[in-house]
Backbone bond lengths (Angstrom), bond angles and torsions (degrees), N, CA, C in turn:
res aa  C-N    CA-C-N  psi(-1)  N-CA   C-N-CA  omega(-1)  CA-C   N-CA-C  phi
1 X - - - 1.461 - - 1.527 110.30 -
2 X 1.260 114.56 -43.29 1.417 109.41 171.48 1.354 135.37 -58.22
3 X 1.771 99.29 -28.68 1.439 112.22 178.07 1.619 109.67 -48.60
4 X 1.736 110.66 -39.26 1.151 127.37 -146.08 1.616 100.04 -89.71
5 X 1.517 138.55 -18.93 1.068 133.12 -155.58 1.494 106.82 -99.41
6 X 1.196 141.32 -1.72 1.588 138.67 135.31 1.779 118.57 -81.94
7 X 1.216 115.44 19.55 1.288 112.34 152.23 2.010 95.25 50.28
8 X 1.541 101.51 77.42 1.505 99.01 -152.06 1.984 74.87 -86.72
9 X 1.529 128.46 -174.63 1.372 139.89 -162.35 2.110 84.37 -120.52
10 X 1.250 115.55 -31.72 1.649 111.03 -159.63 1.923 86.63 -146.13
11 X 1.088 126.48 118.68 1.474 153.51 149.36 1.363 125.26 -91.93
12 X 1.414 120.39 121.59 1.133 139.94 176.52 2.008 110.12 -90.62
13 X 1.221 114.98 103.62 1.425 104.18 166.05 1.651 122.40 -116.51
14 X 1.371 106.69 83.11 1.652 113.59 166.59 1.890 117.43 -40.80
15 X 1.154 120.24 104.07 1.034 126.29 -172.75 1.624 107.36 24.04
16 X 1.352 126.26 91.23 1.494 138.64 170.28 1.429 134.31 -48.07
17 X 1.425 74.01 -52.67 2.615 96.34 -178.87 1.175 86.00 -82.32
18 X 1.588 151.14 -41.93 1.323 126.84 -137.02 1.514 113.27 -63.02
19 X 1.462 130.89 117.24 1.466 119.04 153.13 1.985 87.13 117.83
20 X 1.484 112.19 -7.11 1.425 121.98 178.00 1.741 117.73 -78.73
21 X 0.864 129.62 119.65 1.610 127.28 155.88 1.257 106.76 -33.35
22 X 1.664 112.53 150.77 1.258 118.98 177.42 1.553 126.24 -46.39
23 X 1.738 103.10 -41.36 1.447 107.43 -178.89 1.327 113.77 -76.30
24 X 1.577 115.48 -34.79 1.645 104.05 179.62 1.208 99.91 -87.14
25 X 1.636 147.83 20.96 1.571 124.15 124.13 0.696 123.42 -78.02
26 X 1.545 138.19 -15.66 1.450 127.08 -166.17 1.768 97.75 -88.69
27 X 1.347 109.93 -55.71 1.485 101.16 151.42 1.272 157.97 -31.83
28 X 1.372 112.17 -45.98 1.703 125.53 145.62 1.572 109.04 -55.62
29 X 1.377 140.39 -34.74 1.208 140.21 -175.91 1.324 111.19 -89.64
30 X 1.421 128.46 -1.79 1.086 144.78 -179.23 1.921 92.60 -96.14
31 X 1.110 101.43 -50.33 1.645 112.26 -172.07 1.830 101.93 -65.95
32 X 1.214 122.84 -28.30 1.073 115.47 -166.81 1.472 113.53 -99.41
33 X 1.290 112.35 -15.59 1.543 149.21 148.67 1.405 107.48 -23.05
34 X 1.474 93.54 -65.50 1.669 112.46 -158.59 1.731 107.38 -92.09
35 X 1.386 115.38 -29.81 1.077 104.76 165.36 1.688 130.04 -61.61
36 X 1.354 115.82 -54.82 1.269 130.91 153.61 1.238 112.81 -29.48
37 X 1.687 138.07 -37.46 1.587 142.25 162.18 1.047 90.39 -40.93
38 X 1.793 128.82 -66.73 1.332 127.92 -152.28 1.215 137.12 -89.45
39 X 1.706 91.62 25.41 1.597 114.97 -174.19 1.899 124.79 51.75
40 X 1.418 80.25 49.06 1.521 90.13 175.17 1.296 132.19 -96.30
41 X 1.080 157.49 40.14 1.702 177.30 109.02 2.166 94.79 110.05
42 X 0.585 134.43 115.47 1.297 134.64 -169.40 1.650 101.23 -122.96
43 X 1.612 127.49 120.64 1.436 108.03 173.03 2.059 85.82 -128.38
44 X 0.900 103.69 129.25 1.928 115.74 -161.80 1.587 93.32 -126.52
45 X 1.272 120.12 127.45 1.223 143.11 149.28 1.631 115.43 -96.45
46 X 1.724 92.60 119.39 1.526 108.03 171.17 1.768 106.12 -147.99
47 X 1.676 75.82 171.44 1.701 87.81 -171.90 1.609 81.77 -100.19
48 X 1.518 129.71 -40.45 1.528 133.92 -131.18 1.714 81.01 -93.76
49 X 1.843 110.61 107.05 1.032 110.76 168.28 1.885 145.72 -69.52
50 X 1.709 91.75 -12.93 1.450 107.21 168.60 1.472 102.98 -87.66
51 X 1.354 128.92 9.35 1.469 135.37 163.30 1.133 109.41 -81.27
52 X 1.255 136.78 -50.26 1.843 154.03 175.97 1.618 86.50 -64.62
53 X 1.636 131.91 -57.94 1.267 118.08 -132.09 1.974 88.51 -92.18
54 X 1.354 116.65 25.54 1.634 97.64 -177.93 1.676 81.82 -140.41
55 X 1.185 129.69 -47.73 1.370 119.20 175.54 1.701 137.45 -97.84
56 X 1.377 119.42 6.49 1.074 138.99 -165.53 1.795 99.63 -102.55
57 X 1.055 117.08 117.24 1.850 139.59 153.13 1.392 111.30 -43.27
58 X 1.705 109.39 -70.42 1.244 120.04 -167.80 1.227 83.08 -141.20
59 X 1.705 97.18 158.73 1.753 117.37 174.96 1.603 105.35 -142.74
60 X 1.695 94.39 158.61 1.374 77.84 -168.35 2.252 80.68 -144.73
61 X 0.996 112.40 109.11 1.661 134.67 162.08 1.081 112.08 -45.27
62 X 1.330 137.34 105.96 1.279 157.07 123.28 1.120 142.63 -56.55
63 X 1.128 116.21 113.21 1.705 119.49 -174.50 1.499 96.75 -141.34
64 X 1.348 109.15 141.01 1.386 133.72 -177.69 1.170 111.10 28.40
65 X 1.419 111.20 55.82 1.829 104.41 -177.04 1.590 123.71 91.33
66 X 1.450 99.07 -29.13 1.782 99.31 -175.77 1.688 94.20 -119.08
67 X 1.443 99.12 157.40 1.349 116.02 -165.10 1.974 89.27 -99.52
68 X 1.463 112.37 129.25 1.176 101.11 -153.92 2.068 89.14 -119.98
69 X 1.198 113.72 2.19 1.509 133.15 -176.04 1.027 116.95 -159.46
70 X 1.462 136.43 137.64 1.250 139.44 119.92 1.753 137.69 -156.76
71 X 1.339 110.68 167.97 1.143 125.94 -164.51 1.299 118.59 171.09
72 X 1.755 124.86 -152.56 1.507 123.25 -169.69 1.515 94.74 -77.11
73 X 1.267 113.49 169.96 1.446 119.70 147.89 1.143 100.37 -45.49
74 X 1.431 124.92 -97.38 1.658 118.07 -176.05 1.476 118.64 -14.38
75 X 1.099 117.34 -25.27 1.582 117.23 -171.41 1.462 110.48 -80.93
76 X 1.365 108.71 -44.12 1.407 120.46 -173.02 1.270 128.47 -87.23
77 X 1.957 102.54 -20.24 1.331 101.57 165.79 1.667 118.82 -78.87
78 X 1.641 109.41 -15.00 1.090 120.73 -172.16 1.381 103.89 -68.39
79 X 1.311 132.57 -42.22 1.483 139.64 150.40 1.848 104.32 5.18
80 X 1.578 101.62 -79.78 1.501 112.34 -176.15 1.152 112.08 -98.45
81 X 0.874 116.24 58.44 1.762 122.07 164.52 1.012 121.92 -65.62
82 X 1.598 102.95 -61.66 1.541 106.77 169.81 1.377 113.51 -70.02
83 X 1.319 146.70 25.32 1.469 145.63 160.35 1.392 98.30 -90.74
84 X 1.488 113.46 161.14 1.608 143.11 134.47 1.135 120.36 -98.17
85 X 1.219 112.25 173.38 1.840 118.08 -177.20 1.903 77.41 -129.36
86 X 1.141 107.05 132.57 1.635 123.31 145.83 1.675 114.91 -111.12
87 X 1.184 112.90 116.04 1.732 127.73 -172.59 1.851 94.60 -96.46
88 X 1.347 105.17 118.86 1.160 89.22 167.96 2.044 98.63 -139.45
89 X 1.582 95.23 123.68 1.471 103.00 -163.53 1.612 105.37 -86.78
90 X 1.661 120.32 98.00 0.995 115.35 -165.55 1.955 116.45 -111.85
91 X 1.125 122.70 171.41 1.363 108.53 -168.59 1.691 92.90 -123.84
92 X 1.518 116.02 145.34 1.286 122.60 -177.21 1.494 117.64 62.84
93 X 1.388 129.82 28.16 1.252 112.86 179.45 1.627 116.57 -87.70
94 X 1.519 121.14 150.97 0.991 108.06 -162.67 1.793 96.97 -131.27
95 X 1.645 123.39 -179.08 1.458 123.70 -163.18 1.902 96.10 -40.67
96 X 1.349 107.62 -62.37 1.461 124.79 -145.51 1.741 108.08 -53.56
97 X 1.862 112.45 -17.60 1.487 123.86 -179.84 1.609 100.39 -77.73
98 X 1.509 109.84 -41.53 1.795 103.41 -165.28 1.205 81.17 -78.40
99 X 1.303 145.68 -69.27 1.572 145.46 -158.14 1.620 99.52 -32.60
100 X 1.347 110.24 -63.84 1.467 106.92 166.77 1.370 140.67 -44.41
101 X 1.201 118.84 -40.73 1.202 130.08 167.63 1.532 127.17 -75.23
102 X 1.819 109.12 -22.28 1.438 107.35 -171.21 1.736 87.19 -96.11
103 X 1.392 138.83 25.23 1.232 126.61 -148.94 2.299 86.61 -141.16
104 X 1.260 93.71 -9.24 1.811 89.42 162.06 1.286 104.56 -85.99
105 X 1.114 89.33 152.06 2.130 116.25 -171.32 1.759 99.16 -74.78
106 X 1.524 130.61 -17.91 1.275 117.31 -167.44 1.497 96.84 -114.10
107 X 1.921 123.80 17.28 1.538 112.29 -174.97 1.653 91.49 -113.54
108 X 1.654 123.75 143.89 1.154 131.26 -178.58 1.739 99.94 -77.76
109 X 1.624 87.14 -67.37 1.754 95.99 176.00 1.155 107.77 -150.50
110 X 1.608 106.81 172.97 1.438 104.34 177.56 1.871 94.81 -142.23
111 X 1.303 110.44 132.69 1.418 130.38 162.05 1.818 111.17 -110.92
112 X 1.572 83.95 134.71 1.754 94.30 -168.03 1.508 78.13 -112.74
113 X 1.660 108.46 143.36 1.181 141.95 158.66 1.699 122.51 -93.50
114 X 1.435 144.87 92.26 1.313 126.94 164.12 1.344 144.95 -61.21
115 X 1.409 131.34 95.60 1.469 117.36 -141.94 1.673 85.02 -132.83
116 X 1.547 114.84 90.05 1.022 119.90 166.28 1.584 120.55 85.96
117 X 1.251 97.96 -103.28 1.855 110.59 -176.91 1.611 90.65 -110.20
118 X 1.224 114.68 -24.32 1.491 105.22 177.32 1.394 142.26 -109.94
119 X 0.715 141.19 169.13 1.334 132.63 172.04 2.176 126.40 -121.45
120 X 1.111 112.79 122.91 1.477 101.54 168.62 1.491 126.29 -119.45
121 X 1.613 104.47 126.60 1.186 117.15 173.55 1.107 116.10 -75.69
122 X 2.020 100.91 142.12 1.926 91.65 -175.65 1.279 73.28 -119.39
123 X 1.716 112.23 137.84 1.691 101.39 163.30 1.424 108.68 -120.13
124 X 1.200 129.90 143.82 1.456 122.63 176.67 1.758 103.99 -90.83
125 X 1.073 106.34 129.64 1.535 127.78 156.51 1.835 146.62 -120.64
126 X 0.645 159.54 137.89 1.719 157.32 167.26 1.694 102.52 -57.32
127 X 1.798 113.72 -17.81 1.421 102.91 -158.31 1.575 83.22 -89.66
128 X 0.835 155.11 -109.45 1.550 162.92 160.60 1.543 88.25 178.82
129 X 1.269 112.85 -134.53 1.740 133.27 -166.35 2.120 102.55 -59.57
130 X 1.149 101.75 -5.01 1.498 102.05 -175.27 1.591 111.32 -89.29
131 X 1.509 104.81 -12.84 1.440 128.46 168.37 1.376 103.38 -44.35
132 X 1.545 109.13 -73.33 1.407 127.84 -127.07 1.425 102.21 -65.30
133 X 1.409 139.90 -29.82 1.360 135.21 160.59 1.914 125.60 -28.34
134 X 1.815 88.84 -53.76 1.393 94.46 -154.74 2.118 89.62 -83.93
135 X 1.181 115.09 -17.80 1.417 108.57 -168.43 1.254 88.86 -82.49
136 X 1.521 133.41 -78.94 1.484 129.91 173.80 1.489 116.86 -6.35
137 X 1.533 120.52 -54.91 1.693 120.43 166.93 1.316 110.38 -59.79
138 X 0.870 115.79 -53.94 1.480 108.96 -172.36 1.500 118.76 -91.76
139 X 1.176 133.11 61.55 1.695 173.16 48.61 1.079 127.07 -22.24
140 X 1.672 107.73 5.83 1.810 105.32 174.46 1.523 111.55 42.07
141 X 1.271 102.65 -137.30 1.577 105.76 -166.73 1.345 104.56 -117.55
142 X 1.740 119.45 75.85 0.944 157.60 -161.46 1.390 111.14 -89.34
143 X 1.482 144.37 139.64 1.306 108.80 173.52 1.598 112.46 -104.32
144 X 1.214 132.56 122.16 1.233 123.50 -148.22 1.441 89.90 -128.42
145 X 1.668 111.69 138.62 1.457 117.19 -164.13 1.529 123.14 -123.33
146 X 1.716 100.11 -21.21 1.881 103.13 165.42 2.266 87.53 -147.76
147 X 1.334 77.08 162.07 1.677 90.35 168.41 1.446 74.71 -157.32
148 X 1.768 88.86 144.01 1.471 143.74 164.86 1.345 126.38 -144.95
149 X 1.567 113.05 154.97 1.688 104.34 -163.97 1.434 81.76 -156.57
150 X 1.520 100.71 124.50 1.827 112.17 -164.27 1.914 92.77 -137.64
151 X 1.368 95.93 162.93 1.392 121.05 146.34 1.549 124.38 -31.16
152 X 1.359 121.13 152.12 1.854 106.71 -177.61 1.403 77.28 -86.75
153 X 1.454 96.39 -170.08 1.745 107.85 172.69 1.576 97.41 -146.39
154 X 1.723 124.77 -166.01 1.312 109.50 164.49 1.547 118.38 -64.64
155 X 1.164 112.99 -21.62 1.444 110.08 -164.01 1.993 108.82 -72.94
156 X 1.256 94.44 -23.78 1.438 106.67 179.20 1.737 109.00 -73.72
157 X 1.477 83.57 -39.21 1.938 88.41 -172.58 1.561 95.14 -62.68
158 X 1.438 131.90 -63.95 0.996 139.28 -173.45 2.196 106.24 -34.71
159 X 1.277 119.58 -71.82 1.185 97.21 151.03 0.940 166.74 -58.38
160 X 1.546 108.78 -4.40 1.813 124.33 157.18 1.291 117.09 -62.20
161 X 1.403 92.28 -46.69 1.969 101.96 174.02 1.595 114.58 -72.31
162 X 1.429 108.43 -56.05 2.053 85.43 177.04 1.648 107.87 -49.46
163 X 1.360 112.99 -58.91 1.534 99.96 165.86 1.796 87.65 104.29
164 X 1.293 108.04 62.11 1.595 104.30 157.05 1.815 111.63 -172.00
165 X 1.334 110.73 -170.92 1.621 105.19 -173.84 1.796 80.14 -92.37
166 X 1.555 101.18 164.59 1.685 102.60 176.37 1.370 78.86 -154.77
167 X 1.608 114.86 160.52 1.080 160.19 170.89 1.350 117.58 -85.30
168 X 0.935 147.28 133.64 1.672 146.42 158.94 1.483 107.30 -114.45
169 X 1.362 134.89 102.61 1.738 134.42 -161.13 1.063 109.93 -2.72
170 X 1.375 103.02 76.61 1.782 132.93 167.60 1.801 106.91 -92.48
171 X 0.999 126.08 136.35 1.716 107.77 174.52 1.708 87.61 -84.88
172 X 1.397 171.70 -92.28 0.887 157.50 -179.17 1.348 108.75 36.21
């Protein structure tokens, strides 16, 4: 709030929402919304990529220090166009299933999410829904509880470009 009370011309926001309740982000993003109306120079650091992909102009991808992409959202999602995301919400999976899966010739990557008792794999592919056969086998006798096969988004582009499998508080 203080930043905001000399009506600065160029604002710096180091990760903004982080550590915020839903409403005072959606509110601060509302605030940053409106500044940007008023042609105010905004350069915002985030991790939360549907944060970049609703208020961000230009973006610019970082990995280990070097900026390894950038451009519009549109630009970057255009990156993975030709990808799908297959979500497959599985229970008990352990290193040796993603190892398996990031180790077929038709999967780009795969990021495991830990959400409790379960876990969901996002894997990127070119096959879309033509995937889901050969990954489903190779999960053995896995217990697997939803499959979905979506659009990339930025958050996907963003991992095509670092260019590895990642973890999301996976014990793995």
């Amino acid at each position: 709030a203080r930043t905001l009370l000399h009506e600065p011309e160029v604002l710096f926001l180091d990760e903004p929402t982080m550590g915020l309740d839903p409403v005072g982000a959606r509110d601060l993003r509302e605030i940053i919304q409106r500044l940007h109306s008023e042609r105010k120079t905004i350069l915002l650091t985030t991790h939360y990529m549907f944060e970049a992909d609703a208020l961000c102009q230009r973006i610019a991808i970082l990995n280990e220090g070097r900026i390894v992409a950038q451009g519009t959202p549109e630009e970057l999602k255009g990156s993975v166009s030709d990808l799908s995301v297959v979500e497959l919400e599985v229970f008990g999976a352990e290193k040796q299933h993603v190892d398996r899966l990031s180790a077929l010739d038709f999967v780009d990557s795969v990021v495991v999410e830990s959400q409790e008792l379960r876990q969901v794999l996002r894997v990127q592919t070119k096959l879309g829904d033509r995937a889901v056969p050969e990954l489903l086998a190779s999960l053995d006798n896995l217990h697997v509880g939803r499959v979905s096969v979506r659009e990339a988004r930025l958050e996907d582009a963003y991992v095509h470009l670092v260019g590895r499998t990642e973890s999301a508080g996976s014990s793995f």
